[in-house]
BANUKE-569097 format. One line per field, with one value per residue (C-alpha): y negated, z, x. Coordinates in Angstrom, 2 decimals, decimal comma, padded with zeros to 5 digits. Each point is the difference from the previous one (the first is absolute). Layout:
N
y = Y;... .
z = Z;... .
x = X;... .
END
This chain:
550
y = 078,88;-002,36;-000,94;-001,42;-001,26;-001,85;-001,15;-001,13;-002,57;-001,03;-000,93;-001,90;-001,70;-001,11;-001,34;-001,81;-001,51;-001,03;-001,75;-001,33;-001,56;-000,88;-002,71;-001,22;-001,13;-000,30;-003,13;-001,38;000,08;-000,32;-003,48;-001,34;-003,44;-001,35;-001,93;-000,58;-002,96;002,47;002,70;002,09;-000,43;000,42;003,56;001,20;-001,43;002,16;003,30;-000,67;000,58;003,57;001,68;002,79;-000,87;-003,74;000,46;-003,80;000,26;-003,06;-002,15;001,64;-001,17;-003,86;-000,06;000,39;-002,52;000,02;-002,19;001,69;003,61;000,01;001,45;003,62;000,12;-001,76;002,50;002,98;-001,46;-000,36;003,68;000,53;-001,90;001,52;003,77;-001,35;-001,20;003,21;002,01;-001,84;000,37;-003,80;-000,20;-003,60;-001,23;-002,37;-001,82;-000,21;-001,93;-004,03;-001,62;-003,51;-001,92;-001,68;003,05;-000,40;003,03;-001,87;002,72;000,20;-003,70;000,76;000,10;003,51;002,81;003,54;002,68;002,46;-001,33;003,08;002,27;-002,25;-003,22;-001,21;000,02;-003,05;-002,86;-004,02;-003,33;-000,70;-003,37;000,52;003,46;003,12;002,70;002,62;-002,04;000,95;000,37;002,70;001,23;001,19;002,58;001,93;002,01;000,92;000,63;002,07;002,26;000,24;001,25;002,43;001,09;002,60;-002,95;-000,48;-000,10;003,26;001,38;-000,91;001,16;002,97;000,62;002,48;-002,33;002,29;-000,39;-003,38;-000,12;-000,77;001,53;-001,51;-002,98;001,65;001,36;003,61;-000,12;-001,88;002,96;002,29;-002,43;000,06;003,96;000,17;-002,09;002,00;003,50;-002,09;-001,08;003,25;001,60;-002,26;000,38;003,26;-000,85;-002,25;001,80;002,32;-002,08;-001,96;002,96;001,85;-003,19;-000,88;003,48;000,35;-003,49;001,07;003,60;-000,25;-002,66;002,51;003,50;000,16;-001,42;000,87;000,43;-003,58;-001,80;001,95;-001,11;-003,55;000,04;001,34;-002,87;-002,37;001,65;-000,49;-003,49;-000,97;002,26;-001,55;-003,85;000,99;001,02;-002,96;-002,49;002,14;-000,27;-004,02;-000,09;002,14;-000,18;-003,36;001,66;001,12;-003,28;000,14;-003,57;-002,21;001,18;003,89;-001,25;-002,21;003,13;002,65;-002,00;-001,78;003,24;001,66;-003,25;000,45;003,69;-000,05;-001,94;001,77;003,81;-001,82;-000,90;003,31;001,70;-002,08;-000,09;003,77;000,23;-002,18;003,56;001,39;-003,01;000,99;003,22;-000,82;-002,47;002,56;002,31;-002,71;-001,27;004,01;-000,06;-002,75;-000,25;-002,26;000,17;-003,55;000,26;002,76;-002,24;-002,97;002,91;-000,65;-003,70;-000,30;002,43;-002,07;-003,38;001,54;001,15;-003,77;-001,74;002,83;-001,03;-003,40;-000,26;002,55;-002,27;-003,35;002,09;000,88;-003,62;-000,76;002,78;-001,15;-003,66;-001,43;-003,17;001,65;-003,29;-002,41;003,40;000,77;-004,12;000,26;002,87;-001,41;-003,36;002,12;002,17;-003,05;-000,77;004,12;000,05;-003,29;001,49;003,44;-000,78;002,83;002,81;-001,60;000,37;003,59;000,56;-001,16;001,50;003,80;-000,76;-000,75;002,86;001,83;-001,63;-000,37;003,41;-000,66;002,91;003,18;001,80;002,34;-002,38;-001,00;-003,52;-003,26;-003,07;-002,96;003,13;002,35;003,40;002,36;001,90;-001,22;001,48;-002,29;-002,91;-001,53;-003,99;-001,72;002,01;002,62;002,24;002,04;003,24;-001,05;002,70;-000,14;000,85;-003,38;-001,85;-003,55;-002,12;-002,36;-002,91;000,96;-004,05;000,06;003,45;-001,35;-003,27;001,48;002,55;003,71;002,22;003,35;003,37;002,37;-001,54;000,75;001,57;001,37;-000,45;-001,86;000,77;-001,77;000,29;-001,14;002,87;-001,26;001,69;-000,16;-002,11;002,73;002,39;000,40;-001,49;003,26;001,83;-003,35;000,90;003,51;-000,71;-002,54;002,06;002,57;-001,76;-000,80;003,52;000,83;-002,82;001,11;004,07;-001,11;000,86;-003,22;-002,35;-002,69;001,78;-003,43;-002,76;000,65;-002,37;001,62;-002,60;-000,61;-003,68;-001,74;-000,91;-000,44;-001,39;003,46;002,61;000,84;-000,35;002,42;-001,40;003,13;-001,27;002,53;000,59;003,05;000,82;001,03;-000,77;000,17;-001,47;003,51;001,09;-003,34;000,87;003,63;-001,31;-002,35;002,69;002,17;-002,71;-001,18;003,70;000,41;-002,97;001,09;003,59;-001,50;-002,13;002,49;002,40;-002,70;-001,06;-003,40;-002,33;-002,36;-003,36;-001,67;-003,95;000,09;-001,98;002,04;-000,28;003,14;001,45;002,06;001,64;000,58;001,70;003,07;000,24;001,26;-002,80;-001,00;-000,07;002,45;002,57;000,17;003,37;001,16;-000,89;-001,76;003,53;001,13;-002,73;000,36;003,69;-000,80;-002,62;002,14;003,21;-002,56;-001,37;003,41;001,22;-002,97;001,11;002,92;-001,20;-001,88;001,05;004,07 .
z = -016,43;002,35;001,50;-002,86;-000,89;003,80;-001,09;-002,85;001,22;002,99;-002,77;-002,08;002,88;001,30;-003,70;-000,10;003,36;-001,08;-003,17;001,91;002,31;-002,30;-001,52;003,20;000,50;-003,46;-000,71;003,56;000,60;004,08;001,53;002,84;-000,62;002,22;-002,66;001,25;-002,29;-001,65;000,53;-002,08;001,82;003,38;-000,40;-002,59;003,01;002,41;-002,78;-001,45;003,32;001,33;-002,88;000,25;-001,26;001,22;003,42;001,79;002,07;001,94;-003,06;-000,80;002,90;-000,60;-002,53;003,08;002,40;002,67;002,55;003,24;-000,95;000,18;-002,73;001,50;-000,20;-003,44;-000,91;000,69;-000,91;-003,58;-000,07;001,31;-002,87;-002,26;001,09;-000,17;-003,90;-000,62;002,13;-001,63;-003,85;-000,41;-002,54;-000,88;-003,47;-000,51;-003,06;001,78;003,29;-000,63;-000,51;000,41;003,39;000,02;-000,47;000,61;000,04;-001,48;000,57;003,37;000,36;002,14;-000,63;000,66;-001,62;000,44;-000,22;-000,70;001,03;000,21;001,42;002,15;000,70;002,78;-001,90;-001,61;-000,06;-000,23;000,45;003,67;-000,07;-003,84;000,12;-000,62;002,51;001,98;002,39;003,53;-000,57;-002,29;001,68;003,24;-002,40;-001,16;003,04;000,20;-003,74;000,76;002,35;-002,73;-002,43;001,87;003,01;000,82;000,12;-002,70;001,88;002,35;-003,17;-001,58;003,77;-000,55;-003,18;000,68;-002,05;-002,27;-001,46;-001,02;-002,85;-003,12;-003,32;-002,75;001,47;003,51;002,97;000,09;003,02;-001,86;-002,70;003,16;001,16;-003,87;-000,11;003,80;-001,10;-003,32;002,00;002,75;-002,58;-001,33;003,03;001,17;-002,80;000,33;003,75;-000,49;-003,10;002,17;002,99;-002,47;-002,21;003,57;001,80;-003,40;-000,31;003,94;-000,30;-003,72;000,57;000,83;-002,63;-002,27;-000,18;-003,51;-002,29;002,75;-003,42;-001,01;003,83;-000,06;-003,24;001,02;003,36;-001,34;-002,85;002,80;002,74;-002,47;-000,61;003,11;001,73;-002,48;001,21;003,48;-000,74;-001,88;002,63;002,19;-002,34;-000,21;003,67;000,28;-002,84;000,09;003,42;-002,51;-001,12;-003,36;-001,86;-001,09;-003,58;000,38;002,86;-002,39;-002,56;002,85;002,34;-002,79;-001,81;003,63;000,13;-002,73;000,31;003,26;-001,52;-002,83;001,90;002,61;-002,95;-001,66;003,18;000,91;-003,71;000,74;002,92;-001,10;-001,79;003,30;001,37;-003,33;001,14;003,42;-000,74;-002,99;002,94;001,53;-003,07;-000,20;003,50;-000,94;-002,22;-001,95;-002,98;-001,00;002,97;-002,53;-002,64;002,94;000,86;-003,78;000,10;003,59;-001,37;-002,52;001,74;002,71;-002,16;-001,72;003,73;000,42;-003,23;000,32;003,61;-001,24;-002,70;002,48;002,12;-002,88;-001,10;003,35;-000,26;-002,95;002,26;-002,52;001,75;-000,39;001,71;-002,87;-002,51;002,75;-000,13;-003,31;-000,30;002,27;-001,91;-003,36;002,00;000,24;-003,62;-000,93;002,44;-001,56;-003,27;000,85;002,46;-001,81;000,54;003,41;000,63;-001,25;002,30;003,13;-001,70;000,65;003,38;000,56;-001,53;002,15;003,27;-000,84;-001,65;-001,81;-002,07;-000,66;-002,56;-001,55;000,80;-002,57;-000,12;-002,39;-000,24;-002,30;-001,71;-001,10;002,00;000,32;002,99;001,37;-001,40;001,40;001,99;-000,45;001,32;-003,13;-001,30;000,71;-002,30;-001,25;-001,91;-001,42;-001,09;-003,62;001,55;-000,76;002,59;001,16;001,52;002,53;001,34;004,26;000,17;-001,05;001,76;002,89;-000,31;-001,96;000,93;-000,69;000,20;001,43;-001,18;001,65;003,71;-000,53;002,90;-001,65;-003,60;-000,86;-002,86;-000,38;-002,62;-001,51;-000,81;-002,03;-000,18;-002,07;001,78;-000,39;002,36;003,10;003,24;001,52;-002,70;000,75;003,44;-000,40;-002,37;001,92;003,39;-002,70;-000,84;003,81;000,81;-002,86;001,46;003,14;-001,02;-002,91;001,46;-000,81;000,72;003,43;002,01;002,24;-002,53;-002,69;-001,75;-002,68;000,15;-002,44;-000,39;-003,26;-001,92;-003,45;-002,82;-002,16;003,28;003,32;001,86;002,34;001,66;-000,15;003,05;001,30;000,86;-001,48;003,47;-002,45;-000,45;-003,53;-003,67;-001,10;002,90;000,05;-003,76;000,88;002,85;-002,81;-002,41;002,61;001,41;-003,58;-000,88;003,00;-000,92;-003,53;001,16;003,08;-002,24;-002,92;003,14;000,83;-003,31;000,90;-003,19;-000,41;-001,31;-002,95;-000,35;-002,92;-000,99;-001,49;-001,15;002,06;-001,13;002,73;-001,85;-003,92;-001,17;-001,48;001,68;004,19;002,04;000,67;003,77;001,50;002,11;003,52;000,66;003,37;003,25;002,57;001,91;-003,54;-000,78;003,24;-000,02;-003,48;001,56;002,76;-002,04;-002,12;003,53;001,41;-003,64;000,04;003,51;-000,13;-003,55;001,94;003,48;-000,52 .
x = 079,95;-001,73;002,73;001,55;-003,01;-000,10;003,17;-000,35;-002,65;002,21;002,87;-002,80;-001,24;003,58;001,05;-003,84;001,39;003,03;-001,55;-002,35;002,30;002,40;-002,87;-000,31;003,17;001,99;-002,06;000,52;003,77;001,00;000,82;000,36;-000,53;-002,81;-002,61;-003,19;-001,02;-002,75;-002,23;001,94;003,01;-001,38;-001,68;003,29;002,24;-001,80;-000,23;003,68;001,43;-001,24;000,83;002,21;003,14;-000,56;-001,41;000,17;-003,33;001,82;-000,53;-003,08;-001,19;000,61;-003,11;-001,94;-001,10;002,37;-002,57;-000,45;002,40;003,61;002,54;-000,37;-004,14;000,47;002,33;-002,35;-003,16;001,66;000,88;-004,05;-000,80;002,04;-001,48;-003,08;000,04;001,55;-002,72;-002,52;001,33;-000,14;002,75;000,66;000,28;002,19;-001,83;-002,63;001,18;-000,39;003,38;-000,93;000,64;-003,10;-002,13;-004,03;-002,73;-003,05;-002,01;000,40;001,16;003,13;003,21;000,85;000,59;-000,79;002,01;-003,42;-002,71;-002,30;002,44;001,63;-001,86;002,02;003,28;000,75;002,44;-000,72;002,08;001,49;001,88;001,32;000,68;-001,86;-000,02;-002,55;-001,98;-000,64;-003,22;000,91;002,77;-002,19;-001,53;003,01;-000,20;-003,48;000,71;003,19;-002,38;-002,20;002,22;001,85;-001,98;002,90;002,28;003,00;002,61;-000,80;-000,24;003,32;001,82;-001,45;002,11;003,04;003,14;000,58;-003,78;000,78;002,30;-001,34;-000,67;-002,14;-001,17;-001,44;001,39;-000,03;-002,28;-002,44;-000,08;-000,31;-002,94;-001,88;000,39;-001,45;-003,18;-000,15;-000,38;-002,20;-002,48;-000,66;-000,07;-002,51;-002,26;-000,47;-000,97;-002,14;-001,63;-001,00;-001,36;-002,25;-000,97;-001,51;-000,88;-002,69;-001,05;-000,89;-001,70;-001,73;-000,31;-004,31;-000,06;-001,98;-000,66;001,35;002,74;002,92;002,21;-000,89;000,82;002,96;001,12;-000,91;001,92;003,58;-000,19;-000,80;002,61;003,47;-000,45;-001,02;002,80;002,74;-001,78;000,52;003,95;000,53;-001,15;002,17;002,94;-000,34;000,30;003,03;001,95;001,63;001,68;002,56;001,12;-000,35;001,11;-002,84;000,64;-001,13;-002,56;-001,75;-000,81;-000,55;-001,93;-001,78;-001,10;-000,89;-002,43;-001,31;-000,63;-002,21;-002,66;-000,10;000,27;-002,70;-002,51;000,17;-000,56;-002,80;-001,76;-000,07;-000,96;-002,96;-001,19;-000,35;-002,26;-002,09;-000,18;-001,38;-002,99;-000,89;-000,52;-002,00;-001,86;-001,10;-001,68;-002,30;-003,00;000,57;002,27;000,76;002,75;001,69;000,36;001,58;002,62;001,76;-000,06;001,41;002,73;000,62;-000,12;002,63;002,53;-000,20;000,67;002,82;001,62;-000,36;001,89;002,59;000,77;-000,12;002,76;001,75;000,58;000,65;002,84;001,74;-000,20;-002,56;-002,28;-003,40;-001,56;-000,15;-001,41;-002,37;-001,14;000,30;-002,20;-002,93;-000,14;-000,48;-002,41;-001,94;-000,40;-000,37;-003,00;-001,47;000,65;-001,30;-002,97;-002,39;002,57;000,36;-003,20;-000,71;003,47;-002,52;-002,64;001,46;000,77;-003,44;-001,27;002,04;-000,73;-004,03;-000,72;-002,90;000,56;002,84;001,49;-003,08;-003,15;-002,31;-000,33;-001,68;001,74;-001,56;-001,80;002,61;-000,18;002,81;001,95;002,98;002,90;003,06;000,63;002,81;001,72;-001,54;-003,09;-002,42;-000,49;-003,47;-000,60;-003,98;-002,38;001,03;003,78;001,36;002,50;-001,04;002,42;-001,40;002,31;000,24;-000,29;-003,88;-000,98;001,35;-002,24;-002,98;-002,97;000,52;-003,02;001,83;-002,19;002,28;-000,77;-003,32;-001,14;-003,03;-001,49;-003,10;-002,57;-002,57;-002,89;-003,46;-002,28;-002,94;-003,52;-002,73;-002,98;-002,40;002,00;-002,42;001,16;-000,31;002,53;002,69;000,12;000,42;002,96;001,18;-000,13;002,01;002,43;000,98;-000,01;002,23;002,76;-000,13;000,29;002,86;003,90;001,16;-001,97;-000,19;-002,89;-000,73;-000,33;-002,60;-002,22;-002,44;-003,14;-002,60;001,85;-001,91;-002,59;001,45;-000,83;-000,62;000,62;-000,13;003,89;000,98;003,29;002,54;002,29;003,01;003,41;002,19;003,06;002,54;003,71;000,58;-002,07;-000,05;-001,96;-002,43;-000,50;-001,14;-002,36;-001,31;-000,62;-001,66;-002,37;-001,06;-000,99;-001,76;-002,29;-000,63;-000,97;-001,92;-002,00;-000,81;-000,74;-002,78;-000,76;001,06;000,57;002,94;-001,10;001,92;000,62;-002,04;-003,06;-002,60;-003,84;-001,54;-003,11;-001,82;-002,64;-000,86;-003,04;000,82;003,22;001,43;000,37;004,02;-000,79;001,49;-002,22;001,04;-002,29;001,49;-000,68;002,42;000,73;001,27;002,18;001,40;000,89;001,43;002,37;000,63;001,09;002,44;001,56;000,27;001,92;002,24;001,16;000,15;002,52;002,22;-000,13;-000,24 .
END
């Protein structure tokens, strides 16, 4: 069954070459006449006369310059030329050649004209004494050219050839069909080759990339290893398949699509293989504190794959023989007015990448910009984004974080609170030392709280109390934590001070009546001596230890 099937294909691809060849020449009937009065007939002159039932390379030859090479050299360097159009699959449309004597190429103000001028630059033909015909100075190329084209030499080749190989049948030779069913077998054998070689050369180079997720490199490396194996094959085949001599006419389809092909296999392999780059600076990003270098791992993905596209497509074009130049010019002069136009999301663009270079804060921090509070959620190329404390998402252009000043919580290295405790003016001085000296010993006993910076001071005189500057710092990582040293610290204070008797004053104005007959006076009784109220502030201390400590 696959045999027919091989044969099958080898019958459709002989009657393709027929057709094919058959348009070639049915519209450009043989003649020897020597014309050289145009472009046109200059380069149909040279193509008329090599075909195979009108083979005259002798007057193929005159539509080359004949100054400093006699007839013989003339005669095979229109044959070279000939191989090397065909080599090349520059197949020459005859509508498309200039038919007028006087011919002028504005746009490259010259009168010449090229045969292709992206595949073959150095191939052209322009006006020598009224008549059109391959300069020298394009003429000294064909054989660097020929080389080129065949690098195992066309005519070793063709000697090669036992003579009973070289009758015809459907347009080709039936060594040629020989040659196209050897470079069938050869491609697939090679692709299973190098399949292998590049599946086992990325695993030994990615095998320590991570510890885990050897299903998801592997998975990545054989999407990456076909294409790029079938790239490599079809750069191979465009070497060494015009050494079959295949007309112009196939040539143009099979060296065309293999063209086209090898960008597109290399920019599949490559967009894939970007995965695996993902993979290794997640493994990086993990090593390192920070987290805001997780969130660059995406974008740089992203941003990658983009430039990986972009040049496949650029080769792609340049495949298909498409002038990228004056897109590529045309592209950078409407860059211009797109970045005038968009100079914000430029901006926010640069903004990210500043972010990202500067740090000032990662994914998870807690952080105030002009007043809104929230932790960072995402950063992304135009905006960062914030999830507040009443789980809302802000969206803050990249452009003005990058320019503006953000107050980051979460690099807080410790946590400040700071307070005013206010007492009544008729505590003793005695008693505001002895809660003061309380309250230090509290700090200093309390889990979470900085043991060598500690300001409690009787700090003010105010206008209705006495101020007692409450001065510390909680070594915690998270608000939940700071919140419980709050809560703790507060409590202590209250029960310290009712442990004391201490009053808290009020900002209140009131008229205070010390003494009215008939009635207890309002002022307080302080009854015990200074041993007492000592012992009592000692016993508290000693409790709230003993609370916190064990």
């Amino acid at each position: 069954m696959a045999r027919r099937g091989l044969l099958f294909l080898l019958i459709l691809f002989g009657s393709f070459t027929l057709w094919a060849q058959n348009e070639s020449t049915t519209s450009n009937s043989p003649s020897k006449s020597v014309d050289l009065s145009t472009p046109y007939r200059a380069v149909f002159n040279h193509l008329e006369n090599q075909q195979p039932d009108n083979n005259h390379p002798e007057i193929a030859a005159l539509s080359l310059e004949s100054d400093g090479y006699d007839d013989k050299q003339l005669k095979r360097l229109a044959i070279k030329l000939y191989q090397v159009l065909n080599g090349k699959g520059i197949f020459v449309i005859e509508d498309d050649v200039p038919k007028k004597p006087n011919y002028f190429d504005s746009s490259k103000n010259e009168a010449r004209y090229y045969l292709s001028p992206l595949k073959a630059p150095t191939l052209y033909v322009e006006k020598k004494d009224g008549r059109w015909v391959y300069p020298t100075s394009s003429i000294v190329t064909f054989n660097e050219l020929h080389k080129e084209v065949y690098p195992l030499g066309a005519d070793k080749i063709v000697n090669l050839i036992p003579a009973s190989w070289h009758f015809r049948f459907l347009g080709l030779e039936a060594w040629q069909y020989m040659g196209i069913l050897f470079f069938v077998i050869f491609a697939l054998l090679l692709h299973r080759i190098f399949t292998f070689i590049i599946n086992n050369l990325l695993v030994r180079i990615l095998n320590r990339l991570q510890k885990d997720g050897h299903f998801t490199i592997n998975r990545i490396i054989r999407k990456s290893a076909r294409p790029l194996s079938w790239a490599i094959i079809s750069i191979i085949l465009i070497r060494y398949v015009p050494s079959i001599l295949l007309p112009a006419s196939v040539n143009m389809y099979v060296i065309g699509l293999l063209g086209l092909l090898t960008p597109l296999l290399v920019t599949i392999a490559f967009y894939n293989i970007v995965d695996l780059i993902q993979l290794f600076f997640q493994r990086l990003a993990s090593k390192t504190d920070t987290t805001l270098d997780d969130q660059l791992v995406p974008l740089v993905t992203r941003v990658l794959k983009l430039v990986v596209v972009l040049i496949g497509v650029v080769y792609m074009l340049m495949s298909l023989e498409i002038d990228v130049r004056p897109y590529l010019l045309g592209i950078s002069f409407g860059g211009i007015a797109v970045a005038l136009a968009a100079q914000d999301t430029i901006k926010n663009i640069f903004g990210s990448f500043v972010i990202f270079v500067d740090r000032p804060f990662q994914i998870g921090d807690w952080i105030n910009y002009d007043g809104v509070d929230g932790m960072v959620e995402e950063v992304g190329f135009r905006s960062t984004r914030l999830r507040t404390f009443h789980n809302s998402v802000v969206s803050i252009p990249n452009g003005k974080l990058a320019d503006s000043k953000v107050d980051n919580y979460g690099m807080r290295i410790y946590r400040r609170y700071t307070t005013k405790i206010a007492l009544t003016y008729d505590t003793p001085p005695e008693l505001i030392e002895l809660f003061v000296q309380g309250l230090r010993e509290m700090v200093k006993s309390h889990p979470l709280t900085r043991k060598d910076y500690i300001e409690i001071h009787l700090n003010d005189m105010g206008i209705h109390s006495l101020d007692v500057l409450f001065y510390i710092f909680f070594d915690v990582k998270t608000w939940t934590e700071e919140l419980k040293g709050k809560h703790e610290m507060i409590k202590g204070i209250l029960e310290l001070a009712k442990e004391l008797n201490v009053r808290f004053a009020f900002p209140t104005q009131t008229l205070h009546i010390e003494e009215i007959p008939g009635k207890d006076s309002l002022t307080p009784l302080y009854n015990l001596q200074s041993d007492e109220y000592k012992q009592a502030m000692t016993r508290y201390v000693e409790a709230f230890k003993s609370k916190y400590n064990g």
